[in-house]
C-alpha positions as CSV (number, residue, x, y, z in Angstrom):
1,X,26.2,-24.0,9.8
2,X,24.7,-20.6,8.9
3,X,24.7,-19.6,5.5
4,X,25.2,-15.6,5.8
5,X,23.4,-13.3,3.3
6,X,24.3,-9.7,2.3
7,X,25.5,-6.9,4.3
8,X,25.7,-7.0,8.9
9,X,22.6,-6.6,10.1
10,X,21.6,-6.5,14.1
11,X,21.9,-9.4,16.2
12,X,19.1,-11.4,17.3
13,X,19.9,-11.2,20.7
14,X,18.6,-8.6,23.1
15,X,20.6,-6.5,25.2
16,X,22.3,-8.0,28.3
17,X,20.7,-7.7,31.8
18,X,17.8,-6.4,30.5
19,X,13.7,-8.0,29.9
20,X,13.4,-5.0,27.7
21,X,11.8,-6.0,25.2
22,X,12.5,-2.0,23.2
23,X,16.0,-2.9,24.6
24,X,15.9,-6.2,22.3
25,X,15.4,-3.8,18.9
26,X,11.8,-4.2,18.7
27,X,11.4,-0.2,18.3
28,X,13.9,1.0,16.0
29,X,12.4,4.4,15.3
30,X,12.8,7.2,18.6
31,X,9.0,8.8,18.8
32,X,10.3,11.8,17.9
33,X,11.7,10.4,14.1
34,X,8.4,9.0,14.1
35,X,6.7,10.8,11.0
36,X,3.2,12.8,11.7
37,X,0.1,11.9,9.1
38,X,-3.3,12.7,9.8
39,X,-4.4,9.2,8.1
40,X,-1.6,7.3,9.4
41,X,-2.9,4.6,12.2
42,X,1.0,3.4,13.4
43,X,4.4,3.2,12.0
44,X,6.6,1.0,10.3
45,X,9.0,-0.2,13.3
46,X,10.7,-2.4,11.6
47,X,11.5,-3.8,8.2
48,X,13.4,-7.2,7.8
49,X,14.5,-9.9,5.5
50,X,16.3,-13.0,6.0
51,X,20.3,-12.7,7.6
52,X,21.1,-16.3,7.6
53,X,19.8,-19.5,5.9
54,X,20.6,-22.5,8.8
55,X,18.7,-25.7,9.3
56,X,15.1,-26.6,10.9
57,X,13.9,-29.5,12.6
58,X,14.6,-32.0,10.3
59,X,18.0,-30.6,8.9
60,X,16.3,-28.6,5.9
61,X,17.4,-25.2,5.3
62,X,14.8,-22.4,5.9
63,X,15.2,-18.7,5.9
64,X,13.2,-17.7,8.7
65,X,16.2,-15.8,10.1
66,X,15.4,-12.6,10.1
67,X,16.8,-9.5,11.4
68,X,16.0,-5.6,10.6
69,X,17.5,-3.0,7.8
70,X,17.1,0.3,6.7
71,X,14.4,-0.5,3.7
72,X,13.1,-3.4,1.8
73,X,11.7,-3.3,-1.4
74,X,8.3,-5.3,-2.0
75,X,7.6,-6.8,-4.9
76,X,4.5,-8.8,-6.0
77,X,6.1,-11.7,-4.7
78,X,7.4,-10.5,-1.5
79,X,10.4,-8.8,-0.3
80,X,13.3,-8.5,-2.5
81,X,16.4,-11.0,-0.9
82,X,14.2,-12.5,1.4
83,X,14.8,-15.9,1.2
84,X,11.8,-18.6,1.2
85,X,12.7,-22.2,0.9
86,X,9.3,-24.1,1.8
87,X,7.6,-23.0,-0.7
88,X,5.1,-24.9,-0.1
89,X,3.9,-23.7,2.9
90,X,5.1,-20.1,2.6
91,X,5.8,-17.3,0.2
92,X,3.6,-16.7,-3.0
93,X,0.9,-14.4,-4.1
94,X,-1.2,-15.1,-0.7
95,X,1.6,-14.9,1.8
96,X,3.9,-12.4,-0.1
97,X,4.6,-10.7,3.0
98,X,4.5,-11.3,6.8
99,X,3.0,-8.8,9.5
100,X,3.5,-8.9,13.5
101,X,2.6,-6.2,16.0
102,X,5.2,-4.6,18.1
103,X,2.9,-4.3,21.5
104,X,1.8,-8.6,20.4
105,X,6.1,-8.9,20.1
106,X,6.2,-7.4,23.3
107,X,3.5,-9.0,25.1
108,X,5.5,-12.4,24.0
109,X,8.7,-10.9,25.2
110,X,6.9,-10.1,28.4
111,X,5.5,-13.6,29.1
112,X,8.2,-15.9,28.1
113,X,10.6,-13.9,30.0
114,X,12.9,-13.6,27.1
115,X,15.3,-10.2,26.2
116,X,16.0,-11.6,22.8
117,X,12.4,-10.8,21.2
118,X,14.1,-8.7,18.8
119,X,13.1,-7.4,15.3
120,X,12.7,-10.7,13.3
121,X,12.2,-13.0,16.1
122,X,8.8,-14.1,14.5
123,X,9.9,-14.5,10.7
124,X,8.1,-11.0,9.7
125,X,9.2,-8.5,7.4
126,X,7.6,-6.2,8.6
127,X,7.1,-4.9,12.8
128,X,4.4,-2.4,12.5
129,X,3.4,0.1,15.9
130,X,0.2,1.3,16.6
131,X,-1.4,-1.0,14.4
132,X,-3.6,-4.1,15.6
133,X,-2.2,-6.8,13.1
134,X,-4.0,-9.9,15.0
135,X,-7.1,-7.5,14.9
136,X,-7.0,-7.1,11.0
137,X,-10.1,-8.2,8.5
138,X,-9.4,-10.5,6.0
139,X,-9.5,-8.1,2.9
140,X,-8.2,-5.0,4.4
141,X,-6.0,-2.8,3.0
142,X,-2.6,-0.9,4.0
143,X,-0.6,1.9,2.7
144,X,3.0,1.6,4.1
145,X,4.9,4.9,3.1
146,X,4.0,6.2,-0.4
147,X,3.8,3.4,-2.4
148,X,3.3,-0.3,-1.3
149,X,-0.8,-1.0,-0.9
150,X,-1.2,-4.8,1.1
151,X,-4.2,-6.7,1.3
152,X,-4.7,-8.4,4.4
153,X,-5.2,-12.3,3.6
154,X,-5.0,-14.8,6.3
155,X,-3.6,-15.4,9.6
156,X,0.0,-17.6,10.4
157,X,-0.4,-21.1,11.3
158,X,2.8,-21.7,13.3
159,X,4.9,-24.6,12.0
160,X,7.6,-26.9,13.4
161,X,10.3,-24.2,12.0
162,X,9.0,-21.8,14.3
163,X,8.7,-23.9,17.0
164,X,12.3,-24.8,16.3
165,X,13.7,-21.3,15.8
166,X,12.0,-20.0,19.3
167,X,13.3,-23.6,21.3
168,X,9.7,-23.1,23.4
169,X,8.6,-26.3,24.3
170,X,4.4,-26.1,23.0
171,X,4.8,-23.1,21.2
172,X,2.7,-24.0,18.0
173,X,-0.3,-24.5,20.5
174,X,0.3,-21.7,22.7
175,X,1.4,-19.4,19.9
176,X,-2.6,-20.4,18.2
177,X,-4.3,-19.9,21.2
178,X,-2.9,-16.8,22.2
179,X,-4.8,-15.5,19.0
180,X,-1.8,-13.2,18.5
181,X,-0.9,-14.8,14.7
182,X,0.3,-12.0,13.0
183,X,-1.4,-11.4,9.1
184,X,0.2,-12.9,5.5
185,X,-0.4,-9.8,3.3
186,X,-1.1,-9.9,-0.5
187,X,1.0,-7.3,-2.7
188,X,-1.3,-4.8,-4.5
189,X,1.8,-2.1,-5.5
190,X,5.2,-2.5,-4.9
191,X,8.0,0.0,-3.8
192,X,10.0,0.4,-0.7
193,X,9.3,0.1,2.8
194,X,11.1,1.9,5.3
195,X,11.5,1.9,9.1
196,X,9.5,4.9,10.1
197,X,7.2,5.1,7.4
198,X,3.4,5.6,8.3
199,X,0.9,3.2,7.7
200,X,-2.7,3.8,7.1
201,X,-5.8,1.6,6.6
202,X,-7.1,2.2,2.9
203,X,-10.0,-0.1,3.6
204,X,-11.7,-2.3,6.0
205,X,-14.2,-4.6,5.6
206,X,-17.4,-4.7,7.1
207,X,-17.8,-8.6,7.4
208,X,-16.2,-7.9,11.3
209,X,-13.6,-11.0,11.7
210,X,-10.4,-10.5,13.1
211,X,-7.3,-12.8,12.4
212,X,-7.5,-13.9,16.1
213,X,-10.8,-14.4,16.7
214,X,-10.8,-16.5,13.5
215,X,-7.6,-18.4,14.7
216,X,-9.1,-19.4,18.4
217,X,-12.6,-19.6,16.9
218,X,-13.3,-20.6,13.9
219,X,-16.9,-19.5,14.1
220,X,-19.5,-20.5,11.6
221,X,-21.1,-17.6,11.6
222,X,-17.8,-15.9,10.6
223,X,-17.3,-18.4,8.2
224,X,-20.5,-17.2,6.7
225,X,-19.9,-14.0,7.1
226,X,-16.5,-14.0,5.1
227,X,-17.7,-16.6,2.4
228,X,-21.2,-13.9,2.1
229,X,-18.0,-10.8,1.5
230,X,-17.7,-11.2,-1.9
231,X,-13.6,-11.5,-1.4
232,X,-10.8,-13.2,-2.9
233,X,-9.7,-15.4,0.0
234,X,-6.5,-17.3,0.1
235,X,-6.8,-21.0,-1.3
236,X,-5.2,-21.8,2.0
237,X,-8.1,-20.1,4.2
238,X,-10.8,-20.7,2.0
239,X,-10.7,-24.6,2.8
240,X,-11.1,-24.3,6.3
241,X,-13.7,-21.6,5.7
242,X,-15.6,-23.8,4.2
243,X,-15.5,-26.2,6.7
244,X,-16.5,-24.4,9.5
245,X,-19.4,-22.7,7.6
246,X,-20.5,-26.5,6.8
247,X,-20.5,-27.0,11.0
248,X,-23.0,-24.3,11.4
């Protein structure tokens, strides 16, 4: 049974007789809401946090049900009434906050032939339009609305939850492969995130490796070239950096 948290929030499911994948909730703000920044390189089209704590896999509780709201408010160590159970393999400094791109959501929503990709559907707190998540550096830095700054830190590893929560038979591979993994963001300044607020990149590395090519790749010349950055990279990443640079 589902444990429900706080206040009714949309369902999961898409809209009826539709492969829509807008239709499922993955837009929430109408273009013309959409605010106008000179800087700005996409829009907040989303923000979530968990709805409802039910069980994984094995039985365990986990929070990655998650559905949209108004505004969250991000704190150093994530998003205020988000719920994170495994804390060992999620939540903390490193992976404070999860990303996904609306067009990657969509894409998904597309190929699975599913209308129930809606906000959420991935575990993020955050859908962001016009903004190349899976493309992000390691290191690069956001501005969602006026306050919160995020550094970009490493990309998802899909685990059995997920694998679970979508009921696709392979998905951990196929979600890897795809190079589509979404980025874990580090919390620089705190405030509150909004659906429709603009986002702009701060600061981008010139090191050159995106989340996906580093998921389906691995390269060790990218491994070089992000040990040779000078950055703070996640204990989690830096392992498997380290390895690959050592294949090279």
């Amino acid at each position: 049974m589902s444990e429900v948290l706080g206040a009714a929030a949309p369902p999961v499911a898409g809209t009826a007789g539709t492969s829509s994948a807008t239709a499922a909730g993955l837009d929430l703000v109408p273009a013309a809401r959409r605010p106008v920044e000179p800087d700005a390189v996409g829009v907040v089209a989303a923000v979530c946090r968990t709805w409802a704590v039910a069980p994984d896999h094995k039985g365990e509780p986990t929070g990655i049900d998650k559905r949209a709201v108004d505004a969250v408010v991000v704190g150093a160590d994530g998003v205020l009434d988000d719920r994170v159970l495994d804390t060992r393999h999620h939540g903390g400094r490193d992976k404070a906050v999860y990303a996904y791109a609306a067009e990657d959501a969509e894409w998904w929503a597309e190929r699975l032939g599913r209308d129930d990709v809606a906000a959420g559907w991935f575990g993020e707190n955050l859908l962001l339009r016009g903004v190349d998540v899976s493309a992000a550096r390691v290191g690069e830095r956001w501005r969602l609305g006026r306050d919160v700054v995020v550094e970009v830190t490493q990309p998802r590893t899909p685990c059995a939850t997920f694998q679970h929560r979508t009921g696709e038979r392979g998905w951990q591979k196929r979600f890897l492969t795809a190079g589509r993994p979404g980025a874990y963001l580090r919390v620089h300044a705190t405030g509150t995130v909004r659906a429709g607020d603009p986002v702009v990149v701060e600061h981008r590395p010139a090191h050159g490796v995106g989340l996906g090519r580093w998921v389906t790749l691995q390269d060790p010349a990218d491994a070089r070239a992000l040990l040779a950055a000078g950055l703070e990279i996640a204990p989690s990443l830096l392992a498997h950096v380290r390895a690959a640079a050592g294949r090279g």
